[in-house]
DRENGULO-270904 format. One line per field, with one value per residue (C-alpha): residue number from 1; x, y, z. Coordinates in steps of 0.001 Angstrom, whole numbers, plus 500000, padded with zeros to 6 digits. Layout:
BEGIN
num: c(NUM, ...)
px: c(X, ...)
py: c(Y, ...)
pz: c(Z, ...)
END
This chain:
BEGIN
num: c(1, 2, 3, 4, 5, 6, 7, 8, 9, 10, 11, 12, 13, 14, 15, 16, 17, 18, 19, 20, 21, 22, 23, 24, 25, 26, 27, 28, 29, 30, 31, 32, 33, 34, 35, 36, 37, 38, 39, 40, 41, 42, 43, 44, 45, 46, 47, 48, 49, 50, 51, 52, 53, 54, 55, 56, 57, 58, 59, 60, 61, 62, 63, 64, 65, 66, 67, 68, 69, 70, 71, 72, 73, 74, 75, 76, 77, 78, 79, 80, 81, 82, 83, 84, 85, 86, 87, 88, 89, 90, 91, 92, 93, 94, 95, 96, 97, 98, 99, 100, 101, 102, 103, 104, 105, 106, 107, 108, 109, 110, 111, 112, 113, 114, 115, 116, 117, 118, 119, 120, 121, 122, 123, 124, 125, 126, 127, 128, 129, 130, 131, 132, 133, 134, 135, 136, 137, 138, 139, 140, 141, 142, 143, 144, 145, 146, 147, 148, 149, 150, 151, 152, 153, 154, 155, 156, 157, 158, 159, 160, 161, 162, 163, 164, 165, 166, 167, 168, 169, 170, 171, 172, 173, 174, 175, 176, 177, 178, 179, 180, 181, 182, 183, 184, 185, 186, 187, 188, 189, 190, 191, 192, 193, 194, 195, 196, 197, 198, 199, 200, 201, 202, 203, 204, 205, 206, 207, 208, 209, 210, 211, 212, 213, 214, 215, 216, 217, 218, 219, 220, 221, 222, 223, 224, 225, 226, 227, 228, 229, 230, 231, 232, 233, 234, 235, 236, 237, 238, 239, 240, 241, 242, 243, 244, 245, 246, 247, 248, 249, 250, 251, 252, 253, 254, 255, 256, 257, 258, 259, 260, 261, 262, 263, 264, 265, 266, 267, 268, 269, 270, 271, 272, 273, 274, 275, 276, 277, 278, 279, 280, 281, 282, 283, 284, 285, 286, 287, 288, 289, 290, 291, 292, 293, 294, 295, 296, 297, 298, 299, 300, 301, 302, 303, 304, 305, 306, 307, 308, 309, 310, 311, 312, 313, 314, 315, 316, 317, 318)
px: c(092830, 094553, 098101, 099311, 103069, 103691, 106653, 108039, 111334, 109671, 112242, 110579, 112998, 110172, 107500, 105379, 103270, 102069, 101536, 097573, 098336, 101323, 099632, 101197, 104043, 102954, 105634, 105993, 106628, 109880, 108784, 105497, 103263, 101023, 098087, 099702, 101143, 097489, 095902, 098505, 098256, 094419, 094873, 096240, 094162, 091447, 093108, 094053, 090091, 089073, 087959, 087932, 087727, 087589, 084429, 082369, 079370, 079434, 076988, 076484, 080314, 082822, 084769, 087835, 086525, 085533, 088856, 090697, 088514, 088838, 092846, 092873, 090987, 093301, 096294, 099668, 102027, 105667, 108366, 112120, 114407, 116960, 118677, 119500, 116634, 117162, 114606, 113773, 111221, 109933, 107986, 104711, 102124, 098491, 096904, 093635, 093749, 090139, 090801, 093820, 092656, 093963, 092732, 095404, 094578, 095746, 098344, 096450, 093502, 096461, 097068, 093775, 093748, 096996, 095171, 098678, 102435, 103121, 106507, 105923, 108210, 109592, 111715, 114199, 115033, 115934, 114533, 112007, 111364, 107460, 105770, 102052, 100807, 097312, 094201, 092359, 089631, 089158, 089893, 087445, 084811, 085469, 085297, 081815, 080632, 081565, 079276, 075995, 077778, 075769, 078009, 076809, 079973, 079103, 082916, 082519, 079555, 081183, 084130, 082480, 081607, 085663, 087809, 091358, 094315, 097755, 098921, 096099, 097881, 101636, 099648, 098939, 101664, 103206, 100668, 101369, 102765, 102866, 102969, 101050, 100587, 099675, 103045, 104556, 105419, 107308, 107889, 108297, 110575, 109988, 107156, 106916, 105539, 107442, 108004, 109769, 112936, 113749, 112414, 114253, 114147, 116732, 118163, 119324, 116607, 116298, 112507, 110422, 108125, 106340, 108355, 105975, 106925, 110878, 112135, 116276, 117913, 121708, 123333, 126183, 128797, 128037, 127421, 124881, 121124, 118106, 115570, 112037, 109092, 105631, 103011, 099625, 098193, 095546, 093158, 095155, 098061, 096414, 094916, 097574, 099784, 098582, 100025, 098254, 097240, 093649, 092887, 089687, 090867, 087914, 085606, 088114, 090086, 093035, 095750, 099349, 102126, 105385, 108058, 111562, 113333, 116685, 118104, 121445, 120691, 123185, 123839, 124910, 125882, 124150, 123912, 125780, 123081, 123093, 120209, 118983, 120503, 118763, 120785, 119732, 121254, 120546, 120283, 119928, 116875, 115456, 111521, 109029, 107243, 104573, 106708, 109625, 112048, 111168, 113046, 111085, 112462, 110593, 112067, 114575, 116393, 116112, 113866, 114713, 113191, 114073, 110888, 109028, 105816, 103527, 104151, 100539, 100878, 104684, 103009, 100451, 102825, 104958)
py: c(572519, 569874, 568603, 565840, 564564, 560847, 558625, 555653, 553915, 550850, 548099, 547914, 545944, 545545, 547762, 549157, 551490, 551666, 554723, 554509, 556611, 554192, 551911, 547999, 548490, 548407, 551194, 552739, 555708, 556275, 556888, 555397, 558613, 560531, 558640, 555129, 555596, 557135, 553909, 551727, 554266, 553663, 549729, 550703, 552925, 550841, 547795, 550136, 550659, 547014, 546987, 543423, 544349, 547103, 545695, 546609, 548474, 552053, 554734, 553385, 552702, 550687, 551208, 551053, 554295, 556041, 555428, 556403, 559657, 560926, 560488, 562158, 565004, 565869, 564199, 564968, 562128, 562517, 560189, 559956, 557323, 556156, 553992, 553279, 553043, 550635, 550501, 547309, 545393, 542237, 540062, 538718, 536080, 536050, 532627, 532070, 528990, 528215, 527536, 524880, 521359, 518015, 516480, 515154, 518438, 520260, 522329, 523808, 524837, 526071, 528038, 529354, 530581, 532297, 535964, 538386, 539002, 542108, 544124, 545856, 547957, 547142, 549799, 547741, 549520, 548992, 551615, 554045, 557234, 558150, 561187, 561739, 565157, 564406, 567129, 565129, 566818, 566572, 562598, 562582, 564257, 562104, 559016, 560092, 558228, 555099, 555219, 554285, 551587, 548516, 545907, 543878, 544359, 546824, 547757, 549390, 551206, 552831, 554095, 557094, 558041, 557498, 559930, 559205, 560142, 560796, 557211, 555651, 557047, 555507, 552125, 552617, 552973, 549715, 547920, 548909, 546041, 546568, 549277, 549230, 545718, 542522, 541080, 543874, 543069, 545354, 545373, 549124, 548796, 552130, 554647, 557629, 561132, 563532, 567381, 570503, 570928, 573884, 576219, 577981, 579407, 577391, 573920, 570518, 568786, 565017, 564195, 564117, 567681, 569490, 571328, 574685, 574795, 575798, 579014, 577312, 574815, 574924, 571414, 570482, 570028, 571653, 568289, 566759, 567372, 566182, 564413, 565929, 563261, 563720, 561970, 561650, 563587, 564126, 566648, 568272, 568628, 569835, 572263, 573977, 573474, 576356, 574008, 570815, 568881, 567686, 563913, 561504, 557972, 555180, 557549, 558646, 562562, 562441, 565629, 565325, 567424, 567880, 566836, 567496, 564352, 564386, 561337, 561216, 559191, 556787, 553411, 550108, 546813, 544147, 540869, 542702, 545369, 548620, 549494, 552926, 553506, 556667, 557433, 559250, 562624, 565093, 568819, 572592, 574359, 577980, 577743, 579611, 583365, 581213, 578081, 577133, 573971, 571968, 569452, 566682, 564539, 562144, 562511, 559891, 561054, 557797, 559110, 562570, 564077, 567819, 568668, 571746, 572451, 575592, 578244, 577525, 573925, 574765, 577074, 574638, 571737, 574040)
pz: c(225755, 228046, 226025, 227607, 225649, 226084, 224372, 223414, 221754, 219347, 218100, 214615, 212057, 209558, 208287, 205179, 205609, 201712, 199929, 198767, 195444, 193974, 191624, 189881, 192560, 196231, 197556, 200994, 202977, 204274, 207725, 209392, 208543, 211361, 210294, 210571, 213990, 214983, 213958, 216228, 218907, 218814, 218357, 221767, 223415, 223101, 224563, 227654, 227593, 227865, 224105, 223311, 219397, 217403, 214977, 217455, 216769, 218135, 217370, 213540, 213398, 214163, 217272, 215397, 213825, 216574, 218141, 214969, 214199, 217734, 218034, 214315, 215543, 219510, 218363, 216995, 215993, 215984, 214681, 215427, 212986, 215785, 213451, 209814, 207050, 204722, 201297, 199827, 197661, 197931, 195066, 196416, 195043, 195653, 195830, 196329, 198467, 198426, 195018, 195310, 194599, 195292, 192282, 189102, 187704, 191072, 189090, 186469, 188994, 191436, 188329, 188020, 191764, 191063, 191446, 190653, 191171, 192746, 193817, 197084, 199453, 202652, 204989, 207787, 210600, 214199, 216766, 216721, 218612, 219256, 220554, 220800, 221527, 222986, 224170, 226395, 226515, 222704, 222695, 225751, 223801, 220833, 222896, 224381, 220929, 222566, 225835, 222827, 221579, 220868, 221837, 224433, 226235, 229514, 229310, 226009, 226911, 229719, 228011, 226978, 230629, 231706, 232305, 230348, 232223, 230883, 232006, 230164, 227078, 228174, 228613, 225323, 224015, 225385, 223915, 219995, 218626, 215118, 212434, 209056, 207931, 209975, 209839, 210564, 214570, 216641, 220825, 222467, 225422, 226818, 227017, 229471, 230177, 228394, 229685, 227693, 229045, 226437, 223920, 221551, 217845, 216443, 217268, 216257, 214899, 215346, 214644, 211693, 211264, 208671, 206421, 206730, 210264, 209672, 208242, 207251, 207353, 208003, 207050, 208990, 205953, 202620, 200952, 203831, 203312, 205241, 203498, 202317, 202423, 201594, 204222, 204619, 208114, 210413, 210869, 214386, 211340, 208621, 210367, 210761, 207587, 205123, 202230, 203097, 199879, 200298, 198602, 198304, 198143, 198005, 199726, 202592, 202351, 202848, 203628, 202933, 204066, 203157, 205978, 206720, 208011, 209760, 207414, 205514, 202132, 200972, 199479, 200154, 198773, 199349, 196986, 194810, 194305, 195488, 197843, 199415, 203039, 205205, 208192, 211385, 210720, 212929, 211493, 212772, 211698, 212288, 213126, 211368, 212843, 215300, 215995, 217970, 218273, 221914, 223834, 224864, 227739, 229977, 233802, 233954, 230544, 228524, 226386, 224357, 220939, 219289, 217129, 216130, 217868, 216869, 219926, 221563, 221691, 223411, 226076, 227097, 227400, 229693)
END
């Protein structure tokens, strides 16, 4: 096992990352879950690679998949709200615009096309904090996939026979540009190695973990509580959450875990409406027997999570 920690601070003030089991309203996660920040991370990674595109045939895949499947196997994805969290939901129309004529008759066959009205979800926000917890030897060996692809591209083919380096991973990094959906565009204006500074049994949590991972919690003021999300994770999670909820979702499994996130939920009104308002709240937890709460800091101090990390995966980064 080679852990390398990299990080990043995203501006991100629009993003759904939907929630595959909600059905008639389109609603999303709280936070960008493990999985979605994998898939940007590996949007990414294989632009630091010279991937021109990720339909690419690889091995009987895509490389999309490889890229996904190997991050979801050596990686561990960490998020950090850095500013408020504000719930909303949009109404959205589905035209189909092959469909739109322009006949006399154009509205009633614009009719036609009109496929469904749906409510979906939308979380505003500001900043983001990222960490990604990497073996490179694992992501190497998933990579290796690559060096058979079929694209004609020699680039591609030689991926699998490169050796990734920790900066390769903070070039990735500045590349994500977006979270979840397609219009959901974000810029990260930082993104650095990250080294444990401390290790204790208790601290001041700031990032988002798994729940199973802390013993207590000990709110600041007996009225403040953190928040407790459910999110779908990858297999480097799951594996070690003993209360990991296994789904199958149009042929894909899918593991969620329950997390505890350091938010303060509120309101606020808005168009005379009251809307949900989540903000960064930083809280003290005990870790579990096997854990231990790590300070992440990249060497020139602009960058700075508090998370739980299981005790081997603490030792190895230190």
């Amino acid at each position: 096992m080679r852990l390398v920690a990299v990080g990043g601070s995203m501006l991100i003030p629009m993003f759904s990352a939907r929630d595959p089991l909600s059905h008639g309203v389109r609603l999303s996660y709280l936070l960008p879950p493990p999985t979605t920040l994998l898939g940007a991370f590996g949007s990414g990674l294989g632009l630091t690679l010279g991937i021109p595109r990720g339909e690419c045939p690889a091995g009987g895949r895509q490389v999309r998949d490889v890229l996904r499947y190997a991050l979801e196997e050596s990686a561990l994805a960490i998020v950090k709200p850095e500013g408020p969290i504000i719930k909303s939901a949009q109404m959205w129309k589905l035209v189909n615009l092959e469909k739109e004529s322009t006949s006399k008759s154009s509205k009633k066959e614009s009719e036609r096309g009109l496929h469904d009205a749906f409510e979906a979800e939308y979380i505003s926000s500001s900043k983001i904090g990222l960490t990604f917890i990497v073996d490179l030897d694992l992501l190497s060996e998933g990579l290796s996939e690559l060096a058979s692809s079929a694209c004609a591209d020699p680039t591609i083919r030689s991926v699998g026979d490169v050796g990734l380096g920790p900066e390769d991973l903070v070039k990735a990094i500045t590349l994500m540009d977006r979270l979840g959906s397609t219009e959901n565009l974000g810029r990260v204006t930082h993104a650095s190695l990250l080294s444990i500074k401390n290790v204790e049994t208790s601290g001041l949590l700031d990032s988002c973990v798994p729940l199973e991972w802390i013993q207590s919690v000990e709110a600041a003021r007996p009225h403040e509580s953190a928040e407790q999300i459910i999110l779908p994770v990858n297999r480097f999670v799951s594996n070690r959450v003993r209360s990991a909820k296994a789904d199958k979702i149009k042929g894909r499994e899918w593991s969620r875990v329950w997390f505890l996130a350091p938010l303060r939920p509120g309101t606020k009104r808005m168009r005379g409406k009251r809307i949900p308002v989540y903000e960064p709240a930083p809280i003290r937890v005990q870790a579990n027997d096997g854990y231990v709460v790590a300070t992440l800091e990249d060497p020139k101090g602009e960058l700075r999570f508090v998370t739980v990390l299981p005790e081997d995966i603490a030792r190895e980064l230190g």
